[in-house]
Kinemage of the C-alpha trace (Angstrom):
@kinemage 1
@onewidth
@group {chain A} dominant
@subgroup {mainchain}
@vectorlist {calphas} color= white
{ca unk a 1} P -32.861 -33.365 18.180
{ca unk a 2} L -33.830 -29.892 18.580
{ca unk a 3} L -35.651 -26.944 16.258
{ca unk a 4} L -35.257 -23.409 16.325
{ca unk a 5} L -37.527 -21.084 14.617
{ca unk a 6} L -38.534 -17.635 15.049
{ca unk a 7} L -41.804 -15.837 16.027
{ca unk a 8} L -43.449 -13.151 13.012
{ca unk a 9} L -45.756 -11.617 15.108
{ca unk a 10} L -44.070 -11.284 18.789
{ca unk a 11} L -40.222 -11.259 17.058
{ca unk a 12} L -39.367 -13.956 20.063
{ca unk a 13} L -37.192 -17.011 19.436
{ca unk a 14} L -38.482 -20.664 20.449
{ca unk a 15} L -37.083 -23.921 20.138
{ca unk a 16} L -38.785 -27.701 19.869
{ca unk a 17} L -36.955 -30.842 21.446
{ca unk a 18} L -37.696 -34.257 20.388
{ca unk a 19} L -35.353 -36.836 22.144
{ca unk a 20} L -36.020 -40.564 22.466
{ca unk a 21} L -39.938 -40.044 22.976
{ca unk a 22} L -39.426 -37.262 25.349
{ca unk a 23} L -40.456 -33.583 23.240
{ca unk a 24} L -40.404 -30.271 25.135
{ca unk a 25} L -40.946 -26.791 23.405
{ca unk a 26} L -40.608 -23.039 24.530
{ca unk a 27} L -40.439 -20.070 23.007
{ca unk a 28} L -40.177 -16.474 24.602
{ca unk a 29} L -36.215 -16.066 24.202
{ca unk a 30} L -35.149 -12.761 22.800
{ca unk a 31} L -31.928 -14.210 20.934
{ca unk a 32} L -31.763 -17.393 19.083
{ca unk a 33} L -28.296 -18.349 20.928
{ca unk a 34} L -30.595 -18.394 24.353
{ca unk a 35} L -32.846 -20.671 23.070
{ca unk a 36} L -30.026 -23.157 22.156
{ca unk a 37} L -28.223 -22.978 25.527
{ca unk a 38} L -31.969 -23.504 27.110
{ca unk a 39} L -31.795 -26.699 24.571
{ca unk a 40} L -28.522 -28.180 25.647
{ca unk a 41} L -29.639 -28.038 29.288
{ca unk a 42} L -32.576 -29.987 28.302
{ca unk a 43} L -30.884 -32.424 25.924
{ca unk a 44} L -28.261 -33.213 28.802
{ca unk a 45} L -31.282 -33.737 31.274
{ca unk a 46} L -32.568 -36.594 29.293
{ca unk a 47} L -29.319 -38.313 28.378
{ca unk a 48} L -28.720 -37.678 32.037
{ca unk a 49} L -31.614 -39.858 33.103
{ca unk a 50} L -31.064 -42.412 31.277
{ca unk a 51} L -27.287 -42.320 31.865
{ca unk a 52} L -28.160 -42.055 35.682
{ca unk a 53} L -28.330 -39.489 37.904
{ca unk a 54} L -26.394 -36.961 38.765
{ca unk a 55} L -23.811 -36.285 41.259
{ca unk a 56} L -24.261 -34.472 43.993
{ca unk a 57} L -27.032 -31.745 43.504
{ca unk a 58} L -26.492 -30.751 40.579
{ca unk a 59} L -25.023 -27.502 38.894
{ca unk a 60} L -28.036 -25.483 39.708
{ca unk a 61} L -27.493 -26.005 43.720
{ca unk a 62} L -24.100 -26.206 43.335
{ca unk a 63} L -21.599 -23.220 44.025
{ca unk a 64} L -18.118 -23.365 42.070
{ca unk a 65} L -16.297 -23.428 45.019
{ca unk a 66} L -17.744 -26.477 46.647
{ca unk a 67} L -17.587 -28.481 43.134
{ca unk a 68} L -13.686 -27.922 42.848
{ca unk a 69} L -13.479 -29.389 46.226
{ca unk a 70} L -15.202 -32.984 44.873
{ca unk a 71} L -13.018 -31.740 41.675
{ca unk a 72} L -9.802 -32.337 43.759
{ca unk a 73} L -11.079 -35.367 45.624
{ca unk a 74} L -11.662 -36.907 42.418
{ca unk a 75} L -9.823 -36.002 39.991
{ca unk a 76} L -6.491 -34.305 41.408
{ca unk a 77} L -5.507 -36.683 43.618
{ca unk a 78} L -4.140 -39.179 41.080
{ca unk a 79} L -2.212 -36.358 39.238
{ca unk a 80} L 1.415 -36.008 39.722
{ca unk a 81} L 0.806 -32.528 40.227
{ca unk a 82} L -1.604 -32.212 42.983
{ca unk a 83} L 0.403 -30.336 44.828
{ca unk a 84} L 0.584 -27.430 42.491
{ca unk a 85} L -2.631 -27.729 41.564
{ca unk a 86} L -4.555 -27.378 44.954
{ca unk a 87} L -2.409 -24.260 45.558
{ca unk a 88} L -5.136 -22.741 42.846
{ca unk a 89} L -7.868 -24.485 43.915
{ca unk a 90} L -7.182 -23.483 47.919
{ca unk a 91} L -8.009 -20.056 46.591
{ca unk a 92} L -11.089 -20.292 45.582
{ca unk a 93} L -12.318 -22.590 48.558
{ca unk a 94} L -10.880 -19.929 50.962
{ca unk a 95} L -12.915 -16.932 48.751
{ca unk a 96} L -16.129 -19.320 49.369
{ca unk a 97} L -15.408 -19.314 52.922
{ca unk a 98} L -14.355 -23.448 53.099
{ca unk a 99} L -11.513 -25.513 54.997
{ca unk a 100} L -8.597 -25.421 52.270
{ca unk a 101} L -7.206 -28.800 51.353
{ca unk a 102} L -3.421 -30.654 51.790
{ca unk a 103} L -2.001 -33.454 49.891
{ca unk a 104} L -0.197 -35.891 51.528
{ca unk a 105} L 1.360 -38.759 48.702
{ca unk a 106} L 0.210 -41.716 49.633
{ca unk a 107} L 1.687 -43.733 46.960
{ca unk a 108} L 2.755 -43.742 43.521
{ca unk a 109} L 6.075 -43.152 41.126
{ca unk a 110} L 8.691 -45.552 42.062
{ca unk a 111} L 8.780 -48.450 44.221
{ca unk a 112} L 11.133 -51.095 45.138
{ca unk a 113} L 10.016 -54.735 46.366
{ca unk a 114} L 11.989 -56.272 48.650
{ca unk a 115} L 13.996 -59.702 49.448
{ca unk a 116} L 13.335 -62.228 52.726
{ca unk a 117} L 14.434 -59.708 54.596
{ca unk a 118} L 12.774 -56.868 53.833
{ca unk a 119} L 15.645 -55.168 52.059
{ca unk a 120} L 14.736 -53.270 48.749
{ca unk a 121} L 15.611 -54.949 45.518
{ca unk a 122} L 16.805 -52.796 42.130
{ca unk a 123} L 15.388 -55.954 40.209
{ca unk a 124} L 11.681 -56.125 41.775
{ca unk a 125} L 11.077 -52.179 41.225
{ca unk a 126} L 8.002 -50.950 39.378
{ca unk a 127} L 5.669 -47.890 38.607
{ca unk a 128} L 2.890 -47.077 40.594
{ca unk a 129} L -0.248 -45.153 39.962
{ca unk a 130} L -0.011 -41.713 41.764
{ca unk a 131} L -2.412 -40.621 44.516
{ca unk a 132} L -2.487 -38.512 47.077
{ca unk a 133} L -4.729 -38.182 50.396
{ca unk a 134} L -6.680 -34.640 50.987
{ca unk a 135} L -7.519 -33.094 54.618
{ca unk a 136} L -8.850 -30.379 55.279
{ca unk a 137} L -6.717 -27.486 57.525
{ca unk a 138} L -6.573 -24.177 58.508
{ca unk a 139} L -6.136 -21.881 56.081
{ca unk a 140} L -3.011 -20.563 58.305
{ca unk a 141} L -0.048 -22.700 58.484
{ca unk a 142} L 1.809 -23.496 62.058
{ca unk a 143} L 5.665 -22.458 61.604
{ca unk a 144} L 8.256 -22.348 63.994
{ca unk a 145} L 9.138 -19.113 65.321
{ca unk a 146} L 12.457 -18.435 63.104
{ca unk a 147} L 10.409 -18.920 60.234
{ca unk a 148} L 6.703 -17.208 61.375
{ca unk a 149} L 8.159 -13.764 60.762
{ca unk a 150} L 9.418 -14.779 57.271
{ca unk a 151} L 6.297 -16.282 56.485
{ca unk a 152} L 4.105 -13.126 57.469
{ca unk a 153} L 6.035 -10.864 55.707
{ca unk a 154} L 6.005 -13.154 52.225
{ca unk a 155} L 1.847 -13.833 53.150
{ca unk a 156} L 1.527 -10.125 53.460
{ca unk a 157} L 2.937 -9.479 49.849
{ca unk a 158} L 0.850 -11.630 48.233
{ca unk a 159} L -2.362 -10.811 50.110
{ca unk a 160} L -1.384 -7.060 48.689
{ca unk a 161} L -0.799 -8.308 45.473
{ca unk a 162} L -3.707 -10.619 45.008
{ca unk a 163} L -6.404 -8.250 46.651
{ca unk a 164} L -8.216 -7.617 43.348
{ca unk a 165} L -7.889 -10.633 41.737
{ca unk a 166} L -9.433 -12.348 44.997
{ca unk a 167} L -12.318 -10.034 45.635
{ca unk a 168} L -13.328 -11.035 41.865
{ca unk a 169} L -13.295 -15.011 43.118
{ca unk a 170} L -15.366 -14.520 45.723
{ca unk a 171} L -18.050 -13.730 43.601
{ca unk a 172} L -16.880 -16.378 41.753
{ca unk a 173} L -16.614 -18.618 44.077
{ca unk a 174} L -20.244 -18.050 45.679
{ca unk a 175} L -21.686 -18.433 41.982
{ca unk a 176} L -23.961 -21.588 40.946
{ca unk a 177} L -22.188 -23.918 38.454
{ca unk a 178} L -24.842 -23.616 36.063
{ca unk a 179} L -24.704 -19.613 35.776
{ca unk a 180} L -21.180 -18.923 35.430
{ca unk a 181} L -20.514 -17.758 32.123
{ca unk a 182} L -17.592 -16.935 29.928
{ca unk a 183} L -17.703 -13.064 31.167
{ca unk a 184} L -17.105 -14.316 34.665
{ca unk a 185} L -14.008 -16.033 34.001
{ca unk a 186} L -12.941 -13.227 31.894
{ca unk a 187} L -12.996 -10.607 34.979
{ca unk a 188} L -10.625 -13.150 36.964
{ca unk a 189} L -8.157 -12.965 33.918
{ca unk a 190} L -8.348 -9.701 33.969
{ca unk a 191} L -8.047 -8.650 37.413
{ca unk a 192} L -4.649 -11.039 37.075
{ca unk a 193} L -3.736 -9.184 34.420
{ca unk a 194} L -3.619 -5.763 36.077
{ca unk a 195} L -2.194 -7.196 39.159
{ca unk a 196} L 0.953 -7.998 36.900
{ca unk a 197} L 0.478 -11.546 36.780
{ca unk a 198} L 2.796 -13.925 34.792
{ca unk a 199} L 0.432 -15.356 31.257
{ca unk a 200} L 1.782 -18.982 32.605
{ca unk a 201} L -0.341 -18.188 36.206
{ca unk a 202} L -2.958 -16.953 34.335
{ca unk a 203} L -3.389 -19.785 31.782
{ca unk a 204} L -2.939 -22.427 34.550
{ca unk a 205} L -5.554 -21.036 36.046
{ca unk a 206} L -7.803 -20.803 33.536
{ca unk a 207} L -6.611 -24.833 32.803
{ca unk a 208} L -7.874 -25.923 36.108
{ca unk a 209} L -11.504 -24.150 35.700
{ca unk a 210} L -11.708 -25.817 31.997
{ca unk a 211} L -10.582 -29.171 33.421
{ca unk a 212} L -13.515 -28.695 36.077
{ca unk a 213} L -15.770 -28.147 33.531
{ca unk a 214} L -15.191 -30.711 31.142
{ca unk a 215} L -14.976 -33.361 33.828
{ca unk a 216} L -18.704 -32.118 34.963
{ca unk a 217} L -20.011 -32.652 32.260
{ca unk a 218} L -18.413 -35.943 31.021
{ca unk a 219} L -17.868 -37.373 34.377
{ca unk a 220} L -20.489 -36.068 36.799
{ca unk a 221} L -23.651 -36.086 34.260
{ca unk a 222} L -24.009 -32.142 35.080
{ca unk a 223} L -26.398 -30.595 32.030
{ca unk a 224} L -24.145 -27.719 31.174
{ca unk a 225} L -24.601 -25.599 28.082
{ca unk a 226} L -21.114 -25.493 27.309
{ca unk a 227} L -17.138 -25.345 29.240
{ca unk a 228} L -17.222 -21.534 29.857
{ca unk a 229} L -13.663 -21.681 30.320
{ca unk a 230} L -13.113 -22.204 25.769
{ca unk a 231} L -15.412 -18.737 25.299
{ca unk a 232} L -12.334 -16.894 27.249
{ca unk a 233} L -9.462 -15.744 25.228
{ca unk a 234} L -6.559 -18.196 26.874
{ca unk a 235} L -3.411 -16.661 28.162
{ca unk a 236} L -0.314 -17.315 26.089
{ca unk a 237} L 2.330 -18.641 28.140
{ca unk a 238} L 5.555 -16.354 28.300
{ca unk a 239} L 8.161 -17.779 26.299
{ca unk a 240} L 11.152 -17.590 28.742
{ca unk a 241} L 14.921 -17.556 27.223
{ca unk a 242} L 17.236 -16.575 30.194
{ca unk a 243} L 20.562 -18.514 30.129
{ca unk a 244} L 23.318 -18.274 32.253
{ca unk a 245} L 25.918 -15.484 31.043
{ca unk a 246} L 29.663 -15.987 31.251
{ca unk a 247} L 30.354 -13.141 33.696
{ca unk a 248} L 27.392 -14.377 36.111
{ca unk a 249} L 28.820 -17.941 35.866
{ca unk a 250} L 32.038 -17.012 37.199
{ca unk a 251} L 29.928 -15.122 39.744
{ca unk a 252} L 28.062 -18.175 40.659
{ca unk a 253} L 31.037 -20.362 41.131
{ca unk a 254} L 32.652 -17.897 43.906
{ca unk a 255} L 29.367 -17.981 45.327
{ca unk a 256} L 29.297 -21.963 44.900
{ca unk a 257} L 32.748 -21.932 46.159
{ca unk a 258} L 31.541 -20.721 49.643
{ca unk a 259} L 28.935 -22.961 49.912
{ca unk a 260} L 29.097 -25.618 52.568
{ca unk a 261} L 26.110 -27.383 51.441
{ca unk a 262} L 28.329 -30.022 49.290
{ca unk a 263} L 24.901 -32.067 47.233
{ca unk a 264} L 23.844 -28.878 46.080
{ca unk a 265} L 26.991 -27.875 44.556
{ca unk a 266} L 26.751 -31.319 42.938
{ca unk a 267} L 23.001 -30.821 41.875
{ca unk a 268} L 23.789 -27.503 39.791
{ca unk a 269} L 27.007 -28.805 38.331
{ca unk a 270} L 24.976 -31.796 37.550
{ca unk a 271} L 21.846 -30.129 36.262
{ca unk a 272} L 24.485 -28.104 33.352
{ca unk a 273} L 26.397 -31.006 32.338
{ca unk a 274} L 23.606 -33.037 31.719
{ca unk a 275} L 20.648 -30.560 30.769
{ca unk a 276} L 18.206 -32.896 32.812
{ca unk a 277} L 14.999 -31.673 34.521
{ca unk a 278} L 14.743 -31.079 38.538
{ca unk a 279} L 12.184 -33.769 39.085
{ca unk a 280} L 13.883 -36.286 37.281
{ca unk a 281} L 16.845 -35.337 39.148
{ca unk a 282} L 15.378 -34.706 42.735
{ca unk a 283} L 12.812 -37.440 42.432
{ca unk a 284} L 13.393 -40.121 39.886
{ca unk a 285} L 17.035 -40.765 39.308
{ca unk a 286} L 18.386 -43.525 41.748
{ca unk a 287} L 21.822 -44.819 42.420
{ca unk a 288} L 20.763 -48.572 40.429
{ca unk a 289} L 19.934 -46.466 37.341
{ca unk a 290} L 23.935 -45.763 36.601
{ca unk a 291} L 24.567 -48.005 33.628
{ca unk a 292} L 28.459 -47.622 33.289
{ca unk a 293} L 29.977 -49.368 30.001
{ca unk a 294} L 32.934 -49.005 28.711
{ca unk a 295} L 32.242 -50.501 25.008
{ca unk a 296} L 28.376 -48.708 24.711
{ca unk a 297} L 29.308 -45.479 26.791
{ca unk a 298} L 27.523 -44.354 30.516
{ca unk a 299} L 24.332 -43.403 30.432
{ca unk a 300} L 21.947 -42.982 33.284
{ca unk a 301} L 18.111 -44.995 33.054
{ca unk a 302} L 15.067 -43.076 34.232
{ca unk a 303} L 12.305 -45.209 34.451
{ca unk a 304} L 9.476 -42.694 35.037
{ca unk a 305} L 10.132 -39.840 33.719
{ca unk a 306} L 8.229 -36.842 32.938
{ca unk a 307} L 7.141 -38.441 29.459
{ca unk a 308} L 8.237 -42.034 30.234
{ca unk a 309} L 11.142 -44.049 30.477
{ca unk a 310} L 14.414 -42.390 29.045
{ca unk a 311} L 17.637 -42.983 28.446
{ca unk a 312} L 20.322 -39.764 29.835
{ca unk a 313} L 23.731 -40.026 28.686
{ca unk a 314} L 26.509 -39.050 30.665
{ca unk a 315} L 29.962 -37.429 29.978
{ca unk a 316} L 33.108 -38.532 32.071
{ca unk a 317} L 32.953 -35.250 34.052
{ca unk a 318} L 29.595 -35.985 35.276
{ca unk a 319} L 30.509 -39.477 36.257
{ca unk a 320} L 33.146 -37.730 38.595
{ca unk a 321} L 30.442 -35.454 39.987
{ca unk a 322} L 28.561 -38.662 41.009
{ca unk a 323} L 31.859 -40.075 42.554
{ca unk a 324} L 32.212 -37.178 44.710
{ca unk a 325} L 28.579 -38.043 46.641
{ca unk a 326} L 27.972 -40.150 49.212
{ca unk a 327} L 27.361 -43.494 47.480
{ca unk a 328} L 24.010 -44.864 48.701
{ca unk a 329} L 21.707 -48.183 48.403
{ca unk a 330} L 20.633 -49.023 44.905
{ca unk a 331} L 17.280 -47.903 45.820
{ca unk a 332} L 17.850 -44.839 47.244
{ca unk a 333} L 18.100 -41.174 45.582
{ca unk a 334} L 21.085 -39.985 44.081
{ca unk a 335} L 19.652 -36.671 45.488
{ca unk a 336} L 18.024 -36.846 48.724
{ca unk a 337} L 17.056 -33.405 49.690
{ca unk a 338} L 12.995 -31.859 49.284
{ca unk a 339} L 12.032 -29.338 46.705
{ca unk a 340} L 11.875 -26.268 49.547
{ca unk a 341} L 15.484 -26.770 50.715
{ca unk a 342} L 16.966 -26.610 47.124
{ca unk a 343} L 14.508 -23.494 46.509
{ca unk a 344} L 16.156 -21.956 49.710
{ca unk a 345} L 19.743 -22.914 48.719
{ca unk a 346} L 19.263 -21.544 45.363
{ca unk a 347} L 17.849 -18.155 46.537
{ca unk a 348} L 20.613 -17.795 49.145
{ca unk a 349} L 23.308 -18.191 46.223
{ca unk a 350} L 21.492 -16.289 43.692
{ca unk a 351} L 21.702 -13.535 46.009
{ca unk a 352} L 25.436 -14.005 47.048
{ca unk a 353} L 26.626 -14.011 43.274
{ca unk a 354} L 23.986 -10.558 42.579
{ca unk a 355} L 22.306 -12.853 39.894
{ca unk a 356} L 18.477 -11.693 39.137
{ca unk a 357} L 15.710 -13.154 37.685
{ca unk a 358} L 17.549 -16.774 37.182
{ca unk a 359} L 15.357 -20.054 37.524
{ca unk a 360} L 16.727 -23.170 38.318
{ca unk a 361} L 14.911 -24.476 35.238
{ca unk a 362} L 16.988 -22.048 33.137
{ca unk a 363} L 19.652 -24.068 33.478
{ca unk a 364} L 18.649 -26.458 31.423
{ca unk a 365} L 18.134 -23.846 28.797
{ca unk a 366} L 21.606 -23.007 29.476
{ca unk a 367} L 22.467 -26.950 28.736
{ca unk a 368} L 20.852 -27.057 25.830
{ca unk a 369} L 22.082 -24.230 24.114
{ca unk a 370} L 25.245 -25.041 25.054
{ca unk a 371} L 24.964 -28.632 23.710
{ca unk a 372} L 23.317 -27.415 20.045
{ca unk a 373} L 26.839 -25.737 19.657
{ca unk a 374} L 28.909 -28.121 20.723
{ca unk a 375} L 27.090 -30.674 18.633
{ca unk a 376} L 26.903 -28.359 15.617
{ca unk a 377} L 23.139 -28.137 15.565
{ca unk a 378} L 22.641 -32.120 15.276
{ca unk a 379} L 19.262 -31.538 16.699
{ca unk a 380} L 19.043 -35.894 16.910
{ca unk a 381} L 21.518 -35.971 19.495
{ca unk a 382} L 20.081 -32.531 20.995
{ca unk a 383} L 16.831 -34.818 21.689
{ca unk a 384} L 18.434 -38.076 23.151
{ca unk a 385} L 20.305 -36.217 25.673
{ca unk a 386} L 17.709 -33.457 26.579
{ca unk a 387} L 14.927 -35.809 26.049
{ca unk a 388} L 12.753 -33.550 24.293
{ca unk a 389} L 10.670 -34.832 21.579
{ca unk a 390} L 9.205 -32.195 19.892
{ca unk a 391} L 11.174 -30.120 17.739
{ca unk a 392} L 8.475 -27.208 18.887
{ca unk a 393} L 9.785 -27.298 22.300
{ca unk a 394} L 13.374 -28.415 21.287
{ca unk a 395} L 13.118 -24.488 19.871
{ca unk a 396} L 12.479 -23.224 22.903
{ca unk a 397} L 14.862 -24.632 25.223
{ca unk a 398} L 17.802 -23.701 22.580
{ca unk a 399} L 18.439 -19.722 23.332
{ca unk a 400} L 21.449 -18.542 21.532
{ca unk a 401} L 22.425 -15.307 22.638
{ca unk a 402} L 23.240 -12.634 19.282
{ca unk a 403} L 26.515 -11.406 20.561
{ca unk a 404} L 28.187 -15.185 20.774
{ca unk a 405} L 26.664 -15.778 17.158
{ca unk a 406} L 28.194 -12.484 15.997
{ca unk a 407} L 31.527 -13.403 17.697
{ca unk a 408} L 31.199 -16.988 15.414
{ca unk a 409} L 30.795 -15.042 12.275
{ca unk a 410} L 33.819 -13.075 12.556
{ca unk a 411} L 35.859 -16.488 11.909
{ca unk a 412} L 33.978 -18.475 8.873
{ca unk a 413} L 35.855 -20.911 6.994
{ca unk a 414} L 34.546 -19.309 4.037
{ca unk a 415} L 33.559 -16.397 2.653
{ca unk a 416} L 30.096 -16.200 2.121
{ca unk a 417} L 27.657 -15.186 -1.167
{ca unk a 418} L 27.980 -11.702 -0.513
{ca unk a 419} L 31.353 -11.602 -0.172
{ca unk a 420} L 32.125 -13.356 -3.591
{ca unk a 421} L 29.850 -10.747 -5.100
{ca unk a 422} L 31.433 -8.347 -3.642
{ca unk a 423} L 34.972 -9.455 -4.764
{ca unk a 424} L 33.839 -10.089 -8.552
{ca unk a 425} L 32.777 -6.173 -8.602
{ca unk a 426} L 35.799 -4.702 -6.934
{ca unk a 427} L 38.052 -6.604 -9.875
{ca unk a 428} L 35.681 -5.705 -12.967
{ca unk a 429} L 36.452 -2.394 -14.776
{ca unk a 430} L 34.985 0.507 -14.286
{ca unk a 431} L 31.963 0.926 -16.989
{ca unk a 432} L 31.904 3.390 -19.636
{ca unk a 433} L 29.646 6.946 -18.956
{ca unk a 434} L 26.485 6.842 -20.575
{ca unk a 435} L 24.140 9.505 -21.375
{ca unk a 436} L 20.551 9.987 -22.461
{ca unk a 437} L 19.822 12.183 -25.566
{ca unk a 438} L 16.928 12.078 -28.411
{ca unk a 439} L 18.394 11.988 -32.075
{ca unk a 440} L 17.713 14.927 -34.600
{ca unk a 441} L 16.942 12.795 -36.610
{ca unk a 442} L 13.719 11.040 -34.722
{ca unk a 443} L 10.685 11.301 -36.105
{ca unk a 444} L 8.120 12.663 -34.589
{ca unk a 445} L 6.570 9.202 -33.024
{ca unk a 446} L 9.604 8.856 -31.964
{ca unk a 447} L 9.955 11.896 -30.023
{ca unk a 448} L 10.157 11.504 -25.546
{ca unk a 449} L 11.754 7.991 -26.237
{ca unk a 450} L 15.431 7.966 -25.161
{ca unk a 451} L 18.446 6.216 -26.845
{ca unk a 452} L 21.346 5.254 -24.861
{ca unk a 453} L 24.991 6.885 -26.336
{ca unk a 454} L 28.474 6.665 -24.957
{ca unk a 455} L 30.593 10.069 -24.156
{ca unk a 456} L 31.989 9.850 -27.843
{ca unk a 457} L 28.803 9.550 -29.260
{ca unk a 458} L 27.369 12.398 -27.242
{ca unk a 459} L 29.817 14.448 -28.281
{ca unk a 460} L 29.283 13.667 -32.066
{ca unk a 461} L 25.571 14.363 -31.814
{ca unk a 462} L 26.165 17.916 -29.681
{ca unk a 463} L 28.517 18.987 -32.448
{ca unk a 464} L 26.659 18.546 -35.187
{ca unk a 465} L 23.378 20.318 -33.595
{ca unk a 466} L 25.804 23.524 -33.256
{ca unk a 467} L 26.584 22.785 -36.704
């Protein structure tokens, strides 16, 4: 338990630490919030020895960019997103000067067991704990030569665009664990800032930092004051609401028209007529999950999802869809193609149909909204076929545009409040013209108040004050 008190004479703040025999006082600290941080530091030393020791050496002989490189060989390689993640991480080994890292999945997600002869079963499949193996490479990758001047040119405009931001994580980066402060993590948000950085980037950054933290100090016994990373105003994510307009979906199915590649014409029709996410679709779904039933209706069985097991139903058109694929073994992927080649495909259509700023992710916006009319708001069914939970991010995902709502208000059953107002005015009769006069005959208390007469009594009271 610690003590804080205050100085008369000197003005200087001290504090007193008694923990489980061990006491330890010093005083000297010109702000009482100094002399608690120098307390927590000293509380987490004790529980630390006693705890055990801790890892590595410690946060004082530590720089950040070394301890997010045990960070990812602990703790990111069991995350389904290690990828994604290291791509932040990678920046600030390279700003401390170290061998960036690649992930290479092991195993985890979905697995099949298999028969006598070593053919996959649909019936022995289970879910495996993700993980992924690190190395360390160059910080350059090798590409072949149709693709090295495609990938200079996009390194090039990113190196320009993240100058500032990564001039600020090399100091970073170079930094001991233990005095990185709030402030220091603040100049990285905003050097993202002016470099015209998405809030999403910036707040996953700013998520992998307070991960860090919090895992240092649970995890690796590391006496830290406090996460740095709360004390920093978080970025709020941008709320995105693109769907896909009429005119650019007749755009985009010329442009799909042209396409040769035939499972990618499939995966977008797909993706819109069942509002289902690209890694369930790319990664998950396999041809053994079709549950076709006539009495009960189709629906398609996703066993690991992104929150779990889910049920997708599916209309009759995109049971035809599936018919026109290649049918494969139960255990295979209904979709068999890698995250970069449908990023490439997309881009190359996008640009063919002169569509701008359109994710493939905003298709299932596009689902969804279109669903929530066609289901008349039933926001139940909404959730079993989007398989969205919350009716937080159920809000988000539904994006009705205000010209299509206008256009649906022009042709209401009914007419609405107003309207019936409106209609019981127009038939009333027109009210009688009213005036404001004082009496003669008011007394004088009653003199400035005003007494409401119609046009005949006006015209009685004007006559007789000529009279």
């Amino acid at each position: 338990m610690a003590t804080f008190g205050k100085n008369k004479k000197t003005g200087k703040h001290f504090a007193r630490i008694r923990l489980a025999g061990h006491e330890a006082y010093k005083c000297g600290f010109d702000h009482r919030t100094d002399a608690k941080e120098w307390a927590n530091i000293q509380e987490g030393l004790y529980k630390n020895a006693s705890r055990g020791t801790m890892k590595g050496m410690g946060p004082q002989k530590t720089m950040l960019g070394v301890a997010l490189r045990d960070y990812a060989y602990d703790v990111l390689v069991t995350q389904k997103g290690c990828v994604q993640a290291l791509c932040r991480v990678n920046k600030y080994l390279r700003a401390a000067g170290l061998p960036v890292l690649r992930a290479t999945l092991v195993r985890g997600g979905r697995t099949f067991g298999t028969d006598d002869a070593g053919t996959p079963q649909a019936s022995k499949q289970k879910i495996e704990q993700t993980l992924y193996k690190l190395e360390e490479v160059s910080s350059t990758p090798v590409f072949q030569a149709p693709q090295q001047a495609a990938f200079a040119q996009r390194s090039s405009d990113n190196a320009a665009r993240d100058a500032a931001p990564q001039a600020v994580r090399e100091d970073l980066a170079r930094m001991p664990v233990s005095d990185i402060r709030g402030f220091n993590l603040t100049k990285v948000m905003t050097a993202m800032l002016e470099s015209a950085y998405a809030g999403a980037t910036r707040r996953q950054e700013i998520a992998i930092l307070s991960g860090f933290f919090e895992h240092a100090m649970k995890n690796w016994n590391w006496p830290l004051a406090a996460n740095p990373a709360l004390a920093v105003k978080w970025p709020t994510g941008d709320k995105r609401d693109r769907v896909l307009s009429k005119e650019e979906a007749k755009r985009l199915g010329v442009a799909l028209a042209n396409c040769r590649n035939k499972p990618f014409q499939i995966f977008l029709l797909f993706a819109m007529e069942t509002a289902m996410r690209r890694g369930e679709m790319l990664w998950t779904a396999c041809w053994c999950d079709i549950d076709r039933n006539q009495e009960d209706g189709d629906v398609l069985k996703l066993f690991d999802a992104k929150k779990g097991s889910r049920e997708v139903p599916l209309t009759p058109f995109a049971l035809q869809l599936l018919g026109e694929l290649p049918q494969g073994a139960p255990h295979e992927r209904i979709f068999p193609m890698t995250e970069s080649a449908l990023s490439c495909a997309w881009s190359r259509v996008c640009e063919v149909a002169a569509i701008v700023d359109l994710h493939i992710h905003d298709l299932r916006h596009t689902a969804a909204t279109m669903f929530a009319d066609l289901f008349n708001g039933d926001i139940f069914t909404l959730q079993q076929v989007t398989g969205i939970k919350s009716l937080e991010i159920l809000r988000i995902y539904v994006n009705p545009k205000s010209r299509d709502v206008s256009k649906r208000m022009r042709n209401l059953p009914g007419a609405t409040i107003a309207q019936g107002l409106h209609q019981e005015i127009s038939a009333a009769p027109m009210p009688v013209k009213r005036h404001r006069v004082v009496p003669e005959s008011a007394s004088n208390a009653a003199v400035g108040t005003c007494v409401v007469y119609s046009s005949q009594a006006f015209a009685e009271a004007r006559a007789r004050r000529r009279a």
